[in-house]
N, C-alpha and C positions, 0 to 999 in steps of 0.2 A: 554482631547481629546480621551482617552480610552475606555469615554462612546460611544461612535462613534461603531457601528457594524461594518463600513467597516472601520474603521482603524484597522490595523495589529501592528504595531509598534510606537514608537514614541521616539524620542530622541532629547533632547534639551541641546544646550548648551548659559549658562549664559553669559560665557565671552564671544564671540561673535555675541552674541544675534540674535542666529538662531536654528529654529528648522526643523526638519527633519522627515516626518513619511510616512509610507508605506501605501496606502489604495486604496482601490478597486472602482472606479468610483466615488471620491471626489472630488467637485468643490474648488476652491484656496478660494470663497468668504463665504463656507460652513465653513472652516477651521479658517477664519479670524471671523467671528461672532462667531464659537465655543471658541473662544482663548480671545475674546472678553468680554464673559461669568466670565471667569476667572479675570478679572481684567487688561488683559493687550489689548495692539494694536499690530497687524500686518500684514505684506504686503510679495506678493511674492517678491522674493526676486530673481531680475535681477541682470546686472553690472551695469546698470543707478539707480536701486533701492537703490542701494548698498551703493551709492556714495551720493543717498538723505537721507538717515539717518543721522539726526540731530548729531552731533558730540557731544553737551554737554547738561545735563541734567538743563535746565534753569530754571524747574519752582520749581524742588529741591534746585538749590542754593537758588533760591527768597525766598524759605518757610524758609527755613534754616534762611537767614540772616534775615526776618522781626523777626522769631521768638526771636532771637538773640536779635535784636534792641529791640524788646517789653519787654525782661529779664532784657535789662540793664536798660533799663526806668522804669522797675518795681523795682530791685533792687534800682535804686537811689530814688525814693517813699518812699519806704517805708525809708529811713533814713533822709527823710525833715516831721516834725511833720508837716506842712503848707498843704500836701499831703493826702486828705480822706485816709484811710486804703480800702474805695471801688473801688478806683480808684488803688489800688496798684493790688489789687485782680482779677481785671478786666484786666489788664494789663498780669500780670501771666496768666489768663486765656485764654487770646487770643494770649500768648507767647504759650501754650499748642497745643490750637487747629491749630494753622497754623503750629507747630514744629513737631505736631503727625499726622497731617492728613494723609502722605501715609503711616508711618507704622499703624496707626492704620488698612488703608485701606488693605495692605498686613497682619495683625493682621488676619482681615475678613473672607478673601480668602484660607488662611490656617488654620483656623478651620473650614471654610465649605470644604474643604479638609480632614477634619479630624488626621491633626496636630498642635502639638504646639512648636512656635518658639522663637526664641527672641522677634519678635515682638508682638506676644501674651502675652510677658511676661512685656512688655515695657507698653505697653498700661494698661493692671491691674494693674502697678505698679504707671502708671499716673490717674488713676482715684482714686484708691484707697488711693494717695497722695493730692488730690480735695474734697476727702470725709473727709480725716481727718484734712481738712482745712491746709495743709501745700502746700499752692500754691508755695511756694519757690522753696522746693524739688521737686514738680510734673514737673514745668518748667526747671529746670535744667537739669534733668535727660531727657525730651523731646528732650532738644536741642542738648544734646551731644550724643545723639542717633542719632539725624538727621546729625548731625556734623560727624559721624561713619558711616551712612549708603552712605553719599552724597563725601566721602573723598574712600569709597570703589568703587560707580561708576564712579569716574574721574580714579581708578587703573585699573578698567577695560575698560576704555575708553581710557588709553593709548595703551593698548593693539590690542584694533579695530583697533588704526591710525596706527598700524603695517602693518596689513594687508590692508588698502586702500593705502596705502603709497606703499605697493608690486601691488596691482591692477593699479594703475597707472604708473606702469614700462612698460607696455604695452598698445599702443594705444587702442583705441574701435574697430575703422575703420578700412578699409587697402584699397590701389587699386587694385580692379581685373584684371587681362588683358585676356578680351575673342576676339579674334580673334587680330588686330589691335585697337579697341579701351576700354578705364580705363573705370571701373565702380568703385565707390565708394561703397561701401558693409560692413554693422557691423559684425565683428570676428565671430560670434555666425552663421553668415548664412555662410562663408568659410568653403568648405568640401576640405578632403584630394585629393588631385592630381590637386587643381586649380592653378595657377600660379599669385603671387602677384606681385606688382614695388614697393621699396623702393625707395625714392629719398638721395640724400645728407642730409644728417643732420636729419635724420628721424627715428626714433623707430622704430626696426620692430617688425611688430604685432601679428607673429603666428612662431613657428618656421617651419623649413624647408630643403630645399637643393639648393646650386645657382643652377639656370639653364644658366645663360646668366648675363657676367659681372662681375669685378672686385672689390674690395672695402677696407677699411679696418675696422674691426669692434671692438668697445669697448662691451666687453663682461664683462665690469665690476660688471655691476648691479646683475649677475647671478653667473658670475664663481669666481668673488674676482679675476680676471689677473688685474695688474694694467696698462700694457701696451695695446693698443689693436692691433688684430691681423691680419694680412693680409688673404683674403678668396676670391679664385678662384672657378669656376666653380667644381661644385661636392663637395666642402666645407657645413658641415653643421651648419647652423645658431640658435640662440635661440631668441627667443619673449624676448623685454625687453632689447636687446643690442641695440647700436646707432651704424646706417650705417655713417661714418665718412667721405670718399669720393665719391668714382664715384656708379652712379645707378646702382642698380641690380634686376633681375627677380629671385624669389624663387618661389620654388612649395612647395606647402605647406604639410608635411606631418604628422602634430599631428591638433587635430580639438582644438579649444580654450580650451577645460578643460582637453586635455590632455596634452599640451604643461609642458615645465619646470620650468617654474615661478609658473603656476597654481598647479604644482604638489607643490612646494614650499609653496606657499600660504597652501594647505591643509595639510603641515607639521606644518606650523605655528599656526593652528585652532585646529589641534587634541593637540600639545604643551600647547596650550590655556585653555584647557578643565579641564587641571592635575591643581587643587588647588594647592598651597604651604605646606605643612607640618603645618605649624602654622594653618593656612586656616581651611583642613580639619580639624585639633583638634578643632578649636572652633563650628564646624556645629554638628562636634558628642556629643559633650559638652553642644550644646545648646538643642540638642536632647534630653538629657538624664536629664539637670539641668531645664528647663523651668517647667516640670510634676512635679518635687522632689518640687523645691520651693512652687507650688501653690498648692500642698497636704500641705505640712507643713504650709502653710498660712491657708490652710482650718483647717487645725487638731490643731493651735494655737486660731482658732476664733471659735473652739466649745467644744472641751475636758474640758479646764480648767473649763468654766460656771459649764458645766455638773457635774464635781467633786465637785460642791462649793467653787473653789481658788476666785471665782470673778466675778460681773458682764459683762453679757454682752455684755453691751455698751465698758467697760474697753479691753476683749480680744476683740474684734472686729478692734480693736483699732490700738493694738499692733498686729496683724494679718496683718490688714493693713501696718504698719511700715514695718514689717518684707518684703513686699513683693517691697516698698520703696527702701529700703535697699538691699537688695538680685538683683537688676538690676544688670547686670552685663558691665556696660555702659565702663568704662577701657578696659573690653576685648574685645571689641566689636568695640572702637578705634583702638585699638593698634597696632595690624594685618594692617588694611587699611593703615594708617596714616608711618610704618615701609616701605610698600612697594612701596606706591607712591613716599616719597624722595628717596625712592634707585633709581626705575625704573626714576623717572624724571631727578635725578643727573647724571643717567650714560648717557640718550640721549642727553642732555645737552654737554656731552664731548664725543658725536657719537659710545656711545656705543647701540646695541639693545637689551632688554630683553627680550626675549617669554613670561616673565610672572613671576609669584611669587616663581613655586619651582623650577625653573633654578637660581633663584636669592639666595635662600637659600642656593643650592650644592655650587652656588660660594664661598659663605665664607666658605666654606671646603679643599677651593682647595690650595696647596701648592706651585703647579708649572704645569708650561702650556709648554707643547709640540708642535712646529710648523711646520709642516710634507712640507711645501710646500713656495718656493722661492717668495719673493715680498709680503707673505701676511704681514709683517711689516714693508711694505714701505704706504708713501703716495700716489703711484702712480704720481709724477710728476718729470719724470727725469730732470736732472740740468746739467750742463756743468762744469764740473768736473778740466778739462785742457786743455787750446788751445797750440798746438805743430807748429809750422812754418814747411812746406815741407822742406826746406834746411836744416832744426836742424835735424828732422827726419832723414835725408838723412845720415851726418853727425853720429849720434847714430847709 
């Protein structure tokens, strides 16, 4: 996007898969073909936009699992003598290419970038396992790469349903009230000082102040109160709590992105941003180890001939091997696979994670301090003891 004269800045962030840039008379559809360019897709990005983003990466699980399927049916090939060895090879083969296609595709894209990544290194290490005919190792290492890269966006895909899960705290819509009669109106076109109707049982949608009307409201979903609270005239409200009884008129005083969920939301995305400790080690790592390995694959497939230790067919070989071998497909696991049972186990038992390095400090933590009344309760009072008026009376 750089190459752009009139873009000034650009900032992208991966885990929430949004990007952000500053530019001087750019159309949204100029920005979408530039980025387009690149390898990827995308779309401005509304709250209805927001909401159609596909939630799971479908056609990564599919590649992942044929390539999968095609490994085990090559591995059991090749241990039935009854099985051509072309057919086992064939099988490997097309375990490869449906297991490598996007990284090799991100491979692409980041050395027309002019870096090299894991995936650069993934992809010479599958070809150059093709070349020395060890179809076994070049599909294995394919799959559990794909099996790493496709286990890293389900972690960040938990992450997203964080924040769609917070966007849906608050309605889209809301009623206007201009004179005597409602208009129905989307959050985005409410300006400050218009006056909204909650009904009973309804989400309110921007926050505000009453003007007219009574109610009680669960402020749960924002403030962690588990009881909710009674709010009179001149009481002020937030977007995201539920009007519980009688209807009220607010006037609305934050516009939709300034409100206090949305201020939340944008806590949760900048939280989003910060890799985990483990995370960043492996991207500097990959930075630094991807070049080192494939000098030393180069400097192993030309030096030795040169000196006379051996033909060239011989290092070229082991050159190859070397770069086989040097994947670093474990580490490249380990990170994804660590934080998606953590973050899955803890929503599972309604805990929320922001992400990977909140999840790290936690296992450091010793003891939790609780500044504030009810936050370990359930929120659902119970009836404790029933006393008779005459006993009372009596006591």
């Amino acid at each position: 996007m750089q190459t752009l004269s009139a873009v000034k800045e650009v900032n992208v962030n991966f885990s929430t898969g949004k990007m952000q840039l500053v530019a001087d008379g750019l159309g949204a559809d100029v920005v979408i073909k530039e980025v387009a360019k690149a390898g990827y897709s995308a779309m401005l990005l509304t709250r209805r936009t927001a909401k159609a983003i596909p939630k799971t990466d479908q056609a990564g699980t599919v590649l992942t699992t044929i390539s999968g399927v095609l490994l085990a049916l090559g591995f059991l090939g090749s241990l039935s003598p009854s099985v051509s060895p072309l057919v086992v090879t064939v099988l490997y083969a097309l375990s490869i290419i449906s297991g490598g296609y996007r990284p090799a595709r991100s491979a692409f894209y980041a050395m027309k970038s002019g870096s090299l990544d894991m995936n650069v290194l993934m992809s010479v290490a599958a070809i150059g396992a093709a070349l020395i005919g060890e179809w076994l190792e070049g599909a294995t290492v394919v799959w559990l790469f794909s099996i790493g890269n496709l286990l890293q966006t389900k972690s960040i895909e938990k992450t997203r349903d964080s924040i769609r899960n917070l966007m849906d705290l608050a309605p889209p819509e809301a009623w206007v009230k201009v004179g005597e009669s409602l208009t129905r109106k989307p959050v985005e076109d409410i300006a400050v000082g218009q006056v909204i109707v909650v009904k009973p049982g309804e989400k309110i949608p921007l926050d505000g102040v009453i003007v007219h009307g009574t109610s009680s409201v669960n402020q749960a979903p924002i403030t962690g109160e588990s009881i909710p609270v009674d709010k009179l005239v001149g009481d002020s409200v937030f977007a995201g709590s539920v009007n519980e009884s009688g209807a009220v008129e607010i006037q609305v005083t934050k516009l939709v992105e300034d409100t206090a969920i949305a201020r939340i939301i944008h806590l949760v995305e900048e939280a989003q941003e910060k890799k985990a400790p483990t995370q960043a080690f492996v991207d500097k790592f990959a930075a630094i180890y991807t070049p080192i390995v494939l000098v030393l694959a180069l400097f192993v497939i030309v030096f030795p001939p040169l000196l006379g230790l051996g033909t060239w067919g011989e290092w070229f070989y082991r050159g190859l091997e070397l770069l086989v071998v040097a994947c670093p497909c474990a580490l490249v696991i380990s990170t994804p696979v660590a934080i998606v049972s953590a973050i899955g186990n803890a929503a599972r038992n309604g805990v929320l994670i922001k992400g990977g390095t909140f999840l790290e400090k936690a296992g450091a933590i010793t003891a939790i301090a609780f500044d504030k009344t009810g936050t370990l309760t359930e929120g659902k009072p119970q009836v404790a003891a029933v006393i008779e008026m005459e006993e009372a009376k009596t006591k």
